[in-house]
C-alpha angles and dihedrals in degrees: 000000000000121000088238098062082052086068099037110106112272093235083057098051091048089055100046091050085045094060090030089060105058126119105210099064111088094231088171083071092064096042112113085011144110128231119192114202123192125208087041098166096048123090097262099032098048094050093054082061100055094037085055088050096037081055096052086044097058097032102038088237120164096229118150119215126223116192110185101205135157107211108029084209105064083042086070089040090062099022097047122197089343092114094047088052106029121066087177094068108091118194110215108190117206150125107253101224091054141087101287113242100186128176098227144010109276117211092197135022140190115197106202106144108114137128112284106172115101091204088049087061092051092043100027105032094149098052101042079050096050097036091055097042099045096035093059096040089057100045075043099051090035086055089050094051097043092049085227119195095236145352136203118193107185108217121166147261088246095081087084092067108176114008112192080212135049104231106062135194146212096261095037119115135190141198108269122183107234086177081071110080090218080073091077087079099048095027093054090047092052095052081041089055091051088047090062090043087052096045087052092048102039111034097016094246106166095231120160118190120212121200098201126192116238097291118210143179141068123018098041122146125241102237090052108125099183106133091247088066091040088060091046093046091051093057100050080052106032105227120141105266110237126211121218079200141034080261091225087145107122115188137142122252141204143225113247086234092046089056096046090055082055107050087053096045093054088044096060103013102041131104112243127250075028126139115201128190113231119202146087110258090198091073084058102151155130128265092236083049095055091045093056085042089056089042081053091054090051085054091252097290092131128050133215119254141181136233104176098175095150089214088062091041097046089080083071132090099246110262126288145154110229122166111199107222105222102177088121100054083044083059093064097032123008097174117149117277131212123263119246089240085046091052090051095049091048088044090053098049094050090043089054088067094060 
């Protein structure tokens, strides 16, 4: 193994030869090929790439590497020593909503880089709209030229909006307000999503789309302020969590590593022109209900507050309970997935090493 796997956080590495080690994954198909992910410095997008290097490591596979990125810095920051070790990572500097300059011809892509910040579609609406739309339309048109094997394009689960019922599959729809500037996030993955439907059915392009759930664990930055990382922050430091709302969302989540096995799985096992819901329905719960569960981890030595001031909660979807039926990813890959209690423990005891 390669010296830069030796100074990746333990949690990390078990993850990545967790994922690396399934067996219903067709490795063989990626073998003497090239995979491009987007996104490459985010959670989900960088350990795809190390899953897909950690792969070629154990198993003496000849699989290249793309990592779209925009500031090669901050790309060792999060990727470590993998460029020193790796010849098969392959930087590709760019800017995502721009013609695409790349050093070499990709066989796969996933296409993971997105916004992510809450506060940045209330205050940025027009870029979170643009990024997501050209963006998708280049890696799109780039797939069509190059005639690729398989892409993946990661929407949301957001795309759904208002769901008159809880369990929700892949061809259900609800009302979403495009008059609410939150709606640039939903409303553009949703075209986004179109666009990948379009591509299929026009021009042929192998494209598969994953909804997933909000995803959490190792792996995650520092400077990351999700809610999920502010839970897991209050108990390393035991102060009372506050919610900016009454916390009544109910919703399902999903392990970093679990979502990486997904996302595989639907790149090289998924049906094109598909949509496929990503998440572990067994982790179904409130917000409120994830936040006691993190006070009991911290053995109850901190407390759960509020703090409603409608200004700060505005910057959140309005509360729902929505269930992502994932019968049809199971039926690629049914491995087991991690618990919600076990996502936090593993999250915690990365996080402590901050």
């Amino acid at each position: 193994m390669k010296n830069s796997w030796a100074t990746e956080n333990q949690l990390v590495v078990d993850d990545l030869k967790n994922v690396a080690s399934d067996k219903v994954i067709p490795w063989e198909k990626l073998d003497n090929k090239s995979v491009l992910v987007t996104g490459a410095t985010g959670l989900i997008g960088s350990l795809v790439v190390k899953a897909l290097l950690y792969r070629a490591d154990v198993s003496n596979a000849n699989i290249t590497v793309g990592a779209f990125i925009r500031n090669e810095g901050k790309a060792d920051k999060v990727l470590g020593n993998l460029k020193k070790d790796h010849a098969n990572l392959v930087y590709e500097i760019g800017d995502l909503s721009e013609g695409l300059n790349l050093s070499r011809k990709y066989d796969y892509i996933v296409h993971a880089a997105s916004a992510t910040g809450s506060k940045d579609f209330i205050e940025k609406p027009v870029e979170t709209i643009l990024t997501t739309i050209e963006s998708t339309k280049n890696f799109l048109k780039y797939a069509k030229d190059n005639s690729i094997d398989s892409m993946v394009y990661i929407s949301s689960m957001e795309v759904y909006g208002e769901i008159p019922h809880e369990t929700v599959k892949e061809e259900d729809f609800g009302l979403l307000n495009w008059m609410n500037l939150r709606s640039s996030y939903p409303q553009s993955k949703r075209l986004a999503e179109t666009l990948c439907l379009s591509y299929f059915s026009e021009y042929g392009v192998p494209v598969k789309i994953v909804r997933p759930t909000l995803t959490f664990g190792p792996g995650v930055s520092k400077e990351d302020n999700r809610v999920f990382a502010q839970f897991a922050r209050a108990v390393i430091n035991k102060t009372d969590i506050t919610l900016l709302t009454k916390g009544g969302t109910k919703r399902d989540y999903l392990y970093t590593a679990d979502a990486v096995r997904g996302i595989l799985s639907i790149l090289l096992l998924g049906k094109d022109g598909e949509a496929y819901n990503l998440s572990n329905q067994d982790s179904y719960c409130t917000i409120y209900e994830m936040a006691q569960m993190c006070c009991d981890l911290a053995n109850n030595e901190i407390s759960v507050k509020f703090d409603l001031d409608p200004e700060k909660s505005k910057c959140y979807p309005k509360e729902q309970k929505i269930q992502l039926d994932n019968r049809k990813f199971l039926s690629l890959n049914n491995s087991p997935r991690t618990s919600i209690k076990g996502i936090y423990e593993k999250l915690i005891n990365y996080m402590s090493n901050f």
